[in-house]
C-alpha positions as CSV (number, residue, x, y, z in Angstrom):
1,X,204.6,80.7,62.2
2,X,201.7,80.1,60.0
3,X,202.6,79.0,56.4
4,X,201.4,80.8,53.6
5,X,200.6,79.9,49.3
6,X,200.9,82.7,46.9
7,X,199.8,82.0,43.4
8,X,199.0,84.6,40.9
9,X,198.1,82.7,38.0
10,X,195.1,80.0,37.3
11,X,197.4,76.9,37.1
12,X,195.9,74.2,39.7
13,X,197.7,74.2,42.6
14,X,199.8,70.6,42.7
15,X,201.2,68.6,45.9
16,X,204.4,66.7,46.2
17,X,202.4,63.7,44.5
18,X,201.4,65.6,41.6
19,X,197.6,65.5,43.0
20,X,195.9,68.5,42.3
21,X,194.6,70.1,45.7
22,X,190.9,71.1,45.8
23,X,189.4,72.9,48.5
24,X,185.9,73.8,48.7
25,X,186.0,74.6,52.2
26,X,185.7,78.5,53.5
27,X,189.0,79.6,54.2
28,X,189.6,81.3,57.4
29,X,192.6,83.3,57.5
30,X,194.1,84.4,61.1
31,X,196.7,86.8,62.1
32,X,197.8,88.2,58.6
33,X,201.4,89.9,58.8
34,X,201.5,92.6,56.0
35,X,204.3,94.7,54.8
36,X,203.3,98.7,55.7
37,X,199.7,98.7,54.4
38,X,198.1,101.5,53.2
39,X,194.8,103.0,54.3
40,X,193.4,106.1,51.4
41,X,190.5,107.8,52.4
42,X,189.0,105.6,54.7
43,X,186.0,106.2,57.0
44,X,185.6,104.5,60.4
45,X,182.3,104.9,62.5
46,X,181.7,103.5,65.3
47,X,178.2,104.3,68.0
48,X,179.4,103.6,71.4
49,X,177.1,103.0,74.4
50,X,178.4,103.4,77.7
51,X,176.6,101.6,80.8
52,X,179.0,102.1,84.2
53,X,178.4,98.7,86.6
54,X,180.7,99.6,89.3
55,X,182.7,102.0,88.5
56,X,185.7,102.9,91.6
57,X,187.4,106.2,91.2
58,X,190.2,107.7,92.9
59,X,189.8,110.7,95.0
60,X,187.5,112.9,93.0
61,X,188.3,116.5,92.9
62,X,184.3,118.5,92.8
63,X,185.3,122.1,92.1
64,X,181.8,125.0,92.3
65,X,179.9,122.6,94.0
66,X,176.7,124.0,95.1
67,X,174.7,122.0,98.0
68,X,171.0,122.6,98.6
69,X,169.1,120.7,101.5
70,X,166.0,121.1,103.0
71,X,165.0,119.9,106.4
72,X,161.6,118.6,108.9
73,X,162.7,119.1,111.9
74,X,159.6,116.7,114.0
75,X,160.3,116.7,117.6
76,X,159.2,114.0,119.5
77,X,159.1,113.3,123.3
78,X,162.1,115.6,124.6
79,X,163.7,114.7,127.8
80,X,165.9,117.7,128.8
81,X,168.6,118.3,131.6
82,X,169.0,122.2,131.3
83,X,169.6,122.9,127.2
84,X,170.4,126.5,126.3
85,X,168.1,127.1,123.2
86,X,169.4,130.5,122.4
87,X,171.7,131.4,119.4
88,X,172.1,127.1,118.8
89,X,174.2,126.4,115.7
90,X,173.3,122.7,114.3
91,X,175.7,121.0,112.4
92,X,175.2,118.3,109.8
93,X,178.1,116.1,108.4
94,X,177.4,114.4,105.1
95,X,179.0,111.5,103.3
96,X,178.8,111.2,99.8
97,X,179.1,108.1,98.3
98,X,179.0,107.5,94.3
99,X,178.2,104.0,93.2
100,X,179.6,102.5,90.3
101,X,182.3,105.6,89.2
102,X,185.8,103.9,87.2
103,X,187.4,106.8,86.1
104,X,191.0,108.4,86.3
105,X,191.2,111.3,87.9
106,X,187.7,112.6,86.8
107,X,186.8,116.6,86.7
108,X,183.8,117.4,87.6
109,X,183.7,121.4,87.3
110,X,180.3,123.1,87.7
111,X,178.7,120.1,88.4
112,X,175.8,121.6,91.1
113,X,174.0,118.5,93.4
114,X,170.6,119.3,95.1
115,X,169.4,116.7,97.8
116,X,166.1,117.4,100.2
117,X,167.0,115.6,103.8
118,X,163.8,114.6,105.9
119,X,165.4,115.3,109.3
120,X,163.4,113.9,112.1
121,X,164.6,114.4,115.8
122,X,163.7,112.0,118.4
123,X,164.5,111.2,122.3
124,X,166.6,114.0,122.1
125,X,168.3,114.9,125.3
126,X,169.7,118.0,126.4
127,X,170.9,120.3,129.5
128,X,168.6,122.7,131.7
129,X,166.3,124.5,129.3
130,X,166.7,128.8,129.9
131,X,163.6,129.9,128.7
132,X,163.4,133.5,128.8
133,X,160.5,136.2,128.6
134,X,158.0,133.4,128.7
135,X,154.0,134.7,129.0
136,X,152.0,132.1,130.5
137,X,148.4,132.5,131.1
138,X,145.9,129.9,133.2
139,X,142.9,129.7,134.0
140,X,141.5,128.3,136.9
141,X,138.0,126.6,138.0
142,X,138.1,126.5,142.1
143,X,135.9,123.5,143.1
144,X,136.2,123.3,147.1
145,X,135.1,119.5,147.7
146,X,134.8,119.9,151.5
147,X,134.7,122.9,153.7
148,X,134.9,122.3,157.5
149,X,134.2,125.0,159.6
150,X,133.5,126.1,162.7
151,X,129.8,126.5,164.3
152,X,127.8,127.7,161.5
153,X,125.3,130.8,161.8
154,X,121.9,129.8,160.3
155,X,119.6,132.9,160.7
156,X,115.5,131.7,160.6
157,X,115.3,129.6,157.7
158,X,111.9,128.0,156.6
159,X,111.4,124.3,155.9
160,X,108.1,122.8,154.3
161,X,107.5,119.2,153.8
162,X,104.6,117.7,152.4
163,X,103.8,114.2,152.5
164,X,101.6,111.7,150.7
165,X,100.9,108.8,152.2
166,X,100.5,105.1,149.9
167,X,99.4,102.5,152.3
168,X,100.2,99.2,150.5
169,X,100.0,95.6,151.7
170,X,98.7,96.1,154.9
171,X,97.5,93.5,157.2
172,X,94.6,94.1,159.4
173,X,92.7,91.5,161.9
174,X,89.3,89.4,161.0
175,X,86.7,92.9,160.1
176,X,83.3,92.5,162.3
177,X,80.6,92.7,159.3
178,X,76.9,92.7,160.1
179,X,74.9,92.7,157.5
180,X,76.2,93.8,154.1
181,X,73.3,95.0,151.9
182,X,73.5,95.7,147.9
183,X,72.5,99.0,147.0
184,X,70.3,98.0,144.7
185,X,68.6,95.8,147.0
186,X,68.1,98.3,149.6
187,X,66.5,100.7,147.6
188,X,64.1,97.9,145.5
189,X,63.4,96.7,149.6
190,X,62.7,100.6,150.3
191,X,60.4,101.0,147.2
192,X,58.9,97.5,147.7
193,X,57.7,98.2,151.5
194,X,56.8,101.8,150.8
195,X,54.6,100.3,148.0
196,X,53.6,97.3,149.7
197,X,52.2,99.7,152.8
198,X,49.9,101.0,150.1
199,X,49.1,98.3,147.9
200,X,51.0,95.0,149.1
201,X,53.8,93.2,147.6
202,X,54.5,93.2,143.8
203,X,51.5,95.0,143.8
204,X,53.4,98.3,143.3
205,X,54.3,97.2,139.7
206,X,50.9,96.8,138.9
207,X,50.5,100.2,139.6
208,X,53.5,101.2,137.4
209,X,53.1,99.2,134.3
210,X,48.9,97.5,135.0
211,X,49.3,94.1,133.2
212,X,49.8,91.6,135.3
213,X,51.8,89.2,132.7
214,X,54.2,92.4,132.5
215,X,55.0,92.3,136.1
216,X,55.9,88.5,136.1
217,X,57.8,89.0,133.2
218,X,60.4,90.9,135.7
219,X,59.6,89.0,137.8
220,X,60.5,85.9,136.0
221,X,63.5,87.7,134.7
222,X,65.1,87.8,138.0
223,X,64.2,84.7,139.4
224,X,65.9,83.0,135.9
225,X,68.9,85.4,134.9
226,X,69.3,87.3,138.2
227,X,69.3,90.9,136.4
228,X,66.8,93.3,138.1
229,X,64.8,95.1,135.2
230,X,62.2,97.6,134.8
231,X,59.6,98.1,131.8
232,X,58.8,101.5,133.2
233,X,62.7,102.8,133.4
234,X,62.8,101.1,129.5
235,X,59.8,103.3,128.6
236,X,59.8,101.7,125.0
237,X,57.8,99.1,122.8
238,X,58.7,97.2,120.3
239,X,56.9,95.7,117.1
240,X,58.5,94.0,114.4
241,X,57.3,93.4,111.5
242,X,58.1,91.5,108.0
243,X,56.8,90.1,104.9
244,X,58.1,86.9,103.4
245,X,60.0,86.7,99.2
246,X,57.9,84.3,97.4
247,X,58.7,81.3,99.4
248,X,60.0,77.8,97.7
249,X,57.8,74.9,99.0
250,X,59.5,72.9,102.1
251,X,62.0,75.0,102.8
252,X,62.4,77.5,106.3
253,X,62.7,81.3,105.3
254,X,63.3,84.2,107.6
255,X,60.0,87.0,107.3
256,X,62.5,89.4,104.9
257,X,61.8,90.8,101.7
258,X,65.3,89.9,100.8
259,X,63.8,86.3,100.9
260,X,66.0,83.0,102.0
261,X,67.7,83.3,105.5
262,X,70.0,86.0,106.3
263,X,73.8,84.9,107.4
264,X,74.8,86.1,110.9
265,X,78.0,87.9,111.7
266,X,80.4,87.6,114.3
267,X,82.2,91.3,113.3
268,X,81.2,94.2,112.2
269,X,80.9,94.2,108.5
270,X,77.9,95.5,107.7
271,X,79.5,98.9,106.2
272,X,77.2,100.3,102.7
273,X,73.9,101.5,101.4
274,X,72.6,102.5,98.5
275,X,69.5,102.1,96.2
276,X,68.9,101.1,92.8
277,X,68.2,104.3,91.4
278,X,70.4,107.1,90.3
279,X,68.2,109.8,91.7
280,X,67.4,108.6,95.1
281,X,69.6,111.1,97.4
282,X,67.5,111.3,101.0
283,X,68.6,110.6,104.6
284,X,67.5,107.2,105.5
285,X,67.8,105.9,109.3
286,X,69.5,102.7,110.4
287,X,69.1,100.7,113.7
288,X,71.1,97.9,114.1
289,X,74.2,96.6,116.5
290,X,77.8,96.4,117.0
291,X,78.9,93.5,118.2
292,X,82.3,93.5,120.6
293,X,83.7,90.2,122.5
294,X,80.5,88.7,122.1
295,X,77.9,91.5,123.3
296,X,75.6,93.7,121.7
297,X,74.9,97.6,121.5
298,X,72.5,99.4,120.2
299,X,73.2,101.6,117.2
300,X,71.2,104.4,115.9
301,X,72.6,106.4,112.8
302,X,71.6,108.0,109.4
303,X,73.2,108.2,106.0
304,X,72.5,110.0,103.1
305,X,72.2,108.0,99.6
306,X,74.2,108.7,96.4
307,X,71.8,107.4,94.1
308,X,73.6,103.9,92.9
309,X,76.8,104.7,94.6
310,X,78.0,102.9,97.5
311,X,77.8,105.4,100.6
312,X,79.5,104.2,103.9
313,X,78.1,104.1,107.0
314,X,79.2,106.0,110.1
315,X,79.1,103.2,111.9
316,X,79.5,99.7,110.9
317,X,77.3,97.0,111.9
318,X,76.7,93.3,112.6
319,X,73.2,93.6,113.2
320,X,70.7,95.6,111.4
321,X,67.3,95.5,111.9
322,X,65.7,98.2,110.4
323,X,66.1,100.8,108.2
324,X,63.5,103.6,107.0
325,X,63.4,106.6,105.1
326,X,63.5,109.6,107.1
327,X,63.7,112.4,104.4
328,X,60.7,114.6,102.7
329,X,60.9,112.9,99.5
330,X,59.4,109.6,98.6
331,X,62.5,106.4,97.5
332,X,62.3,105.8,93.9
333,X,64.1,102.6,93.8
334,X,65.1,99.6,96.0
335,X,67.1,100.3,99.3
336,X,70.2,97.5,100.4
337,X,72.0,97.5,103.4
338,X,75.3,95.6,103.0
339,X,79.2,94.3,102.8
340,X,81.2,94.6,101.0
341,X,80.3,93.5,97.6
342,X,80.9,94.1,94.1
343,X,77.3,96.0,92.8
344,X,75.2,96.3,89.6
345,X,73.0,98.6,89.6
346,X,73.3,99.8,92.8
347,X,72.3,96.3,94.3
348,X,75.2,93.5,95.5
349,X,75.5,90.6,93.2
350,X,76.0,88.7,95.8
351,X,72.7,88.5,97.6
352,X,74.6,86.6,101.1
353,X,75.9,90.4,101.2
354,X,72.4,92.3,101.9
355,X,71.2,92.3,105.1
356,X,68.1,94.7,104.9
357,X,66.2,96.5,102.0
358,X,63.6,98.6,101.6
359,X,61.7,97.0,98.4
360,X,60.6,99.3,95.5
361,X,57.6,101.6,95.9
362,X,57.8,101.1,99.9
363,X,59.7,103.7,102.6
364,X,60.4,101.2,105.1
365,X,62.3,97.2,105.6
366,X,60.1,94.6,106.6
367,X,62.1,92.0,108.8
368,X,60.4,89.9,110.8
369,X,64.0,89.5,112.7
370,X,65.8,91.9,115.3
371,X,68.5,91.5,118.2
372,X,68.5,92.7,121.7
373,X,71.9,94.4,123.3
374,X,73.5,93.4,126.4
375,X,71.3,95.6,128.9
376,X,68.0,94.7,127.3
377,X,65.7,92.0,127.6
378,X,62.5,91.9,125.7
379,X,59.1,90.8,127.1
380,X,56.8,89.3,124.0
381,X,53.3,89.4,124.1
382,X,52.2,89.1,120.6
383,X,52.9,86.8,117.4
384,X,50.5,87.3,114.1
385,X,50.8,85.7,110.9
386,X,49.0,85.8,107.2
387,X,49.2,84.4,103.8
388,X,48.8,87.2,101.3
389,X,46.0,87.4,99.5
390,X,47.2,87.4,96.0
391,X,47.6,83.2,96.3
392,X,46.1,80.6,97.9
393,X,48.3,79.1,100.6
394,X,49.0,77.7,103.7
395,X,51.9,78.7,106.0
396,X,53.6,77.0,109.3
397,X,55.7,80.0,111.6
398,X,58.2,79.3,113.7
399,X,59.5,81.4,116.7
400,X,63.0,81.4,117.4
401,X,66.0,82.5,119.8
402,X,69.6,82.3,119.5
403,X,70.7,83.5,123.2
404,X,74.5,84.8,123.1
405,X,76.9,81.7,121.7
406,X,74.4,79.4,120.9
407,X,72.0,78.2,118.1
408,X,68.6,79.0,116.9
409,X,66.0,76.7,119.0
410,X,62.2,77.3,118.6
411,X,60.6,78.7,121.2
412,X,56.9,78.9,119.4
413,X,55.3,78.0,116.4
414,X,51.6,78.5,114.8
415,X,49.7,78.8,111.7
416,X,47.9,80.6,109.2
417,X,46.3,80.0,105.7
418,X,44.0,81.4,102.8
419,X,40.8,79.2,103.9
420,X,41.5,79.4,107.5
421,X,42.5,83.1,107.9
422,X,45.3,84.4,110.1
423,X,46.5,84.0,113.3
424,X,46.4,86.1,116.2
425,X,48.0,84.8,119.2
426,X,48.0,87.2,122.7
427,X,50.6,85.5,124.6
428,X,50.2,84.6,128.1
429,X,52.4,83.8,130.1
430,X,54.5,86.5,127.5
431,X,57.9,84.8,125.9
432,X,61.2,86.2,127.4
433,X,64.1,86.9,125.1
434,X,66.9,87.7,127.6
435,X,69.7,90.3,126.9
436,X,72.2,89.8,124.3
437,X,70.5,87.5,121.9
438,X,68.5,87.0,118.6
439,X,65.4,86.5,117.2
440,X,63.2,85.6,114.4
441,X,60.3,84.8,112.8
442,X,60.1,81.8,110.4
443,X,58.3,80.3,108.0
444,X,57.6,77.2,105.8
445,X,54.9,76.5,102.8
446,X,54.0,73.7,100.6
447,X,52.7,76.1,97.6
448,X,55.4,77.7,95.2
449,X,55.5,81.0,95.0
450,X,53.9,82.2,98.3
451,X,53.9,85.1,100.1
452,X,53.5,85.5,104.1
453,X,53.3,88.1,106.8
454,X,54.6,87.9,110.1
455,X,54.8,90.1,113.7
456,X,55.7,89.8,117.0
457,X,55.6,92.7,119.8
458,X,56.1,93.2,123.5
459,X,57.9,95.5,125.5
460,X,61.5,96.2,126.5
461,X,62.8,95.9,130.2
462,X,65.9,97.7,131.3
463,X,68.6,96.2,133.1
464,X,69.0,98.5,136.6
């Protein structure tokens, strides 16, 4: 039983000692016994929250319960014995479980539960289906893949067969050959004796083309290349001729009006004209050559200028060799064939571009310089040179030939001054230039400032 001090008044509390007891400790009182206590107007209020962890009922009595289930029914690989599918009642037991109910004997009146059931039906088996008043409808493609019958009937049918023929790889014996003739050597052997019963030997090309250094050019020709050719098929001369820049002393310049040495191409780049004046618009024609794996062909074209304006050719070159004005209407300005270059004035700044011009005040190039295609050779018989007249001067010239994939070599040379006039020289024997190649006409001075002249001429011989 716990003891317990009642004091009233403010006298000290004493212990059997007389000692006053002091205690400044909290007092905790525990399990106070009280006569019948009295409770006026008092208010208790108390907030309650419930969580239910396990609760476990008795038998639970659901009155009014309403059940709503929905169901999937997804068949999936049915093995049947012989089901009867009419009129089939399914049953569905359920067990309903609450988790975590405590509770007496709990009422639940109009309490209504709705649960959605996935039902999903697999490997169900069953009796002997009845399927009545089934419609089934097939259709049916009837491939036969082998008839035999008996002896066929084939009435009067019609075959056609054509053949080609491809003989390939065959192997004959050792051919019997007599004495295989060329073509062109049987008709040159027909023309020579039918000639040479009139006039005797090579005599016949005397009475073709009558020089006699002419018909050992050909004959040359063959003898050295091996190419048959003929002036008279050709039917066409050549002269070229050029005048000189004012030359620097000692040095080797090509017969151009462009002046230095013109730089030879290996493609065809030569692509632009145009003049120097705004109001030169006429038709000029270019010869030249395209160039392809090595060999030359002759190119004739025109192309009309666009005053300062670069106007494209038709056909681009790697060779030109003269160019002319073939309009009604005299030039105004200066004339340049070119590449590609970036112009002032209607001219390339870069004079390594210009390959041809025609100077100012003049309708035609001069070039001393020209280039022969792959089925022409050219037979010379000509070279002239002159120092012009407005200084006095002497001048060497050079003749020279580049044959296809080679360098320039000199093949002639003369020359020509003030004091001792100018030079005519008829060539005989005549100079070959064989097909394919180029050539020039060169010169060199020991007076600043110079000015020269130069031609050479001859004929062209076909290649037959």
């Amino acid at each position: 039983m716990t003891s317990r001090i009642l004091q009233e008044s403010a006298d000290l509390l004493l212990t059997q000692s007389n000692d006053p007891l002091i205690n400044d400790n909290f007092i905790g009182a525990d399990g106070f016994s009280t006569g019948n206590p009295q409770l006026a107007t008092t208010t208790l209020a108390q907030t309650h929250t419930l969580t239910s962890v396990a609760i476990v009922t008795q038998d639970p009595v659901v009155s009014s319960t309403a059940i709503a289930q929905e169901h999937s029914l997804t068949a999936l690989g049915f093995n049947t014995g012989s089901p009867v599918a009419n009129q089939a009642v399914l049953t569905q037991n359920h067990s309903l479980v609450p988790t975590g109910l405590s509770t007496g004997t709990p009422e639940a009146n109009q309490t209504t539960l709705a649960q959605e059931h996935s039902l999903t039906a697999s490997a169900i088996l069953t009796g002997s289906p009845a399927v009545a008043n089934a419609t089934m409808i097939e259709g049916e493609n009837f491939a036969p893949p082998s008839f035999v019958t008996g002896t066929p009937s084939v009435g009067s049918p019609t075959l056609t067969q054509d053949y080609t023929l491809t003989a390939s790889s065959i192997l004959t014996g050792i051919p019997d050959i007599e004495n295989a003739v060329d073509p062109t050597e049987a008709i040159l052997a027909q023309e020579t004796q039918e000639l040479e019963n009139m006039f005797g030997g090579w005599q016949r090309r005397t009475y073709e083309v009558p020089d006699g250094k002419l018909v050992q050019g050909e004959r040359e020709i063959q003898a050295t290349y091996g190419d048959y050719v003929s002036i008279d098929k050709k039917a066409k001369s050549l002269l070229k001729f050029g005048r000189s820049g004012e030359l620097s002393t000692n040095t080797m310049e090509t017969i151009s009006t462009i002046g230095g040495n013109e730089t030879y191409l290996t493609t065809n780049d030569i692509a632009f004209i145009s003049s120097s004046s705004a109001s030169d618009t006429q038709q000029i024609t270019i010869e030249g050559h395209t160039i392809s794996n090595g060999e030359f062909t002759f190119v004739v074209q025109t192309a009309t200028l666009s005053g300062q304006n670069a106007v494209g050719l038709t056909t681009d070159l790697a060779r030109v060799s003269r160019i002319y004005n073939s309009d009604s209407t005299e030039l105004v300005g200066r004339v340049v064939v070119y590449e590609n270059a970036t112009l002032s004035g209607g001219i390339p700044t870069d004079v390594t571009k210009i390959h041809i011009d025609i100077p100012v005040g003049f309708q035609q190039s001069f070039k001393a310089a020209t280039t022969f295609s792959n089925t022409d050779y050219f037979i010379m018989t000509e070279l002239y040179g002159a120092v012009s007249l407005k200084q006095t001067a002497a001048v060497d010239f050079y003749l020279e030939m580049r044959e296809a994939g080679k360098v320039f070599r000199q093949i002639s040379c003369f020359t020509a001054s003030s004091a001792g006039g100018n030079s005519d020289i008829k060539l005989d024997p005549a100079i070959i230039i064989p097909k394919n190649a180029d050539v020039r006409l060169r010169c060199e001075t020991g007076t600043n400032n110079a000015v020269a002249f130069g031609i050479f001429k001859g004929y062209l011989a076909k290649v037959i």
